[in-house]
C-alpha positions in Angstrom: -134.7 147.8 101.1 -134.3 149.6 104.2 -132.8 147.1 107.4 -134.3 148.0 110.4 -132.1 146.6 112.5 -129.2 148.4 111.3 -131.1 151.5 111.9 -131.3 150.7 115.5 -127.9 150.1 116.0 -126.7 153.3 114.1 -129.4 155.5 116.0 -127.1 153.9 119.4 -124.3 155.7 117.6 -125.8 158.7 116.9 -127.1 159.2 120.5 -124.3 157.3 122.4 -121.9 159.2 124.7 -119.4 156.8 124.1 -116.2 157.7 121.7 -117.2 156.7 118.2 -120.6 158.2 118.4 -121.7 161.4 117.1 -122.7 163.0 120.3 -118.9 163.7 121.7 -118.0 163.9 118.1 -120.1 166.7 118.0 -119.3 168.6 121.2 -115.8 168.6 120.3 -116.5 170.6 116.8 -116.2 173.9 116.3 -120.1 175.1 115.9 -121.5 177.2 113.1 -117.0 177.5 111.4 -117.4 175.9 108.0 -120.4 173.8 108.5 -121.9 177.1 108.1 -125.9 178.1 109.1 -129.1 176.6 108.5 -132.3 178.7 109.8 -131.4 180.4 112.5 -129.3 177.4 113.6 -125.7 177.4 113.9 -124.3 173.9 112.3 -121.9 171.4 112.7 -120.3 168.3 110.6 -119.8 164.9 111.9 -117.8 162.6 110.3 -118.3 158.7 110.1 -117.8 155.8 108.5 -120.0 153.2 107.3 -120.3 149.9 105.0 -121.6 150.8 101.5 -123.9 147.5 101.2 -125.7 147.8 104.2 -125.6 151.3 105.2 -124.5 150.3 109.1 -122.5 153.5 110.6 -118.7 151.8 112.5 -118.1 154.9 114.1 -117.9 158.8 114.2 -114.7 160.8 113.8 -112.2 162.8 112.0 -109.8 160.8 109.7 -107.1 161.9 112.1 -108.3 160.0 114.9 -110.1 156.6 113.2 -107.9 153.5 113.0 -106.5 152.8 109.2 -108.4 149.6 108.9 -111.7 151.8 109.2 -110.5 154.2 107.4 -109.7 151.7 104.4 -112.8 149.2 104.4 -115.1 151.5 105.2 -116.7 154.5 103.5 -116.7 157.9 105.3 -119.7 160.1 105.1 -120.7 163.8 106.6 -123.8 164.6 108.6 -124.3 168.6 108.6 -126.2 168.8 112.1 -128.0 172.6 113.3 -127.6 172.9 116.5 -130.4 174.6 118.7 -128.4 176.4 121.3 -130.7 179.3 122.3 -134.0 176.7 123.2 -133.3 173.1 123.9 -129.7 172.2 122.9 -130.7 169.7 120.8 -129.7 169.4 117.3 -131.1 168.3 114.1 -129.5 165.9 110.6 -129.9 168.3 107.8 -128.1 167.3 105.2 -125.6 164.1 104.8 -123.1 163.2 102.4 -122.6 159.3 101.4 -120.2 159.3 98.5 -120.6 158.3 95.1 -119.9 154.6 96.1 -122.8 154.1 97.9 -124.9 151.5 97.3 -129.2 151.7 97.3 -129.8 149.5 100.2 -127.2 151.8 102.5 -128.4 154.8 101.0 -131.9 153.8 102.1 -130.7 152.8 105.6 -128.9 155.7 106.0 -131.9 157.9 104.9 -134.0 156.0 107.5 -132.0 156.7 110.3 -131.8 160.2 109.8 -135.7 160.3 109.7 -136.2 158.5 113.6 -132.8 160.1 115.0 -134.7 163.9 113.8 -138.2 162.5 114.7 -137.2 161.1 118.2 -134.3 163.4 118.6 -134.4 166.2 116.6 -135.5 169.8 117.6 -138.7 170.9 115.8 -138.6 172.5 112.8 -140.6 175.8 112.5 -142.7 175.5 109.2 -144.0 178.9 107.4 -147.5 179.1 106.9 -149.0 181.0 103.9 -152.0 183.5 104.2 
């Protein structure tokens, strides 16, 4: 059962500016070091943690730099993001990890918020036609 809501309020965090969302998160990475390629992109990890029932993202950032009590209640979870530098500068989720602790109802939410952050967000993905 996907929550809606929550996906609202973890697309905030995704596209915030503020500390604790993935935009500065992402800005401060190092681009395409071990988050590796993807296409033609160059790609970078963001770092978060989230509650396992409900799939709601607390905030964005490496261990090093999230509070203890975050770091102990909540799960923490890796968004591999391609980054579009040569057109728009937008990037793209393509891949996220969630643990083995996750439950189906954060999974799902999680899932669903990856889907509207690339479909409102995302760059366009070039699709390969066959003849």
């Amino acid at each position: 059962m996907i929550l809606r809501e929550i996906v609202e309020r973890n697309l905030e965090k995704m596209k915030g500016g503020e500390t604790g969302c993935m935009r500065p998160l992402i800005l401060d990475e190092s681009i395409g070091g071990n988050a590796g390629n993807w296409q033609e992109h160059s790609c970078a990890a963001a770092n978060f943690y989230y509650d396992a029932k409900t799939g709601e993202i607390i905030c964005f950032g490496n261990c090093q730099k999230v509070p203890g009590e975050i770091r102990e209640k909540f799960l923490q979870g890796t968004f591999r993001i391609a980054v579009d530098m040569r057109k728009t500068g937008r990037y793209r989720i393509i891949d996220a990890g969630m643990g083995s602790q996750v439950q189906d109802t954060a999974r799902e939410t999680l899932e669903a918020s990856i889907e509207e952050f690339n479909r409102r967000y995302g760059f366009e993905v070039k699709t390969l036609v066959e003849r």
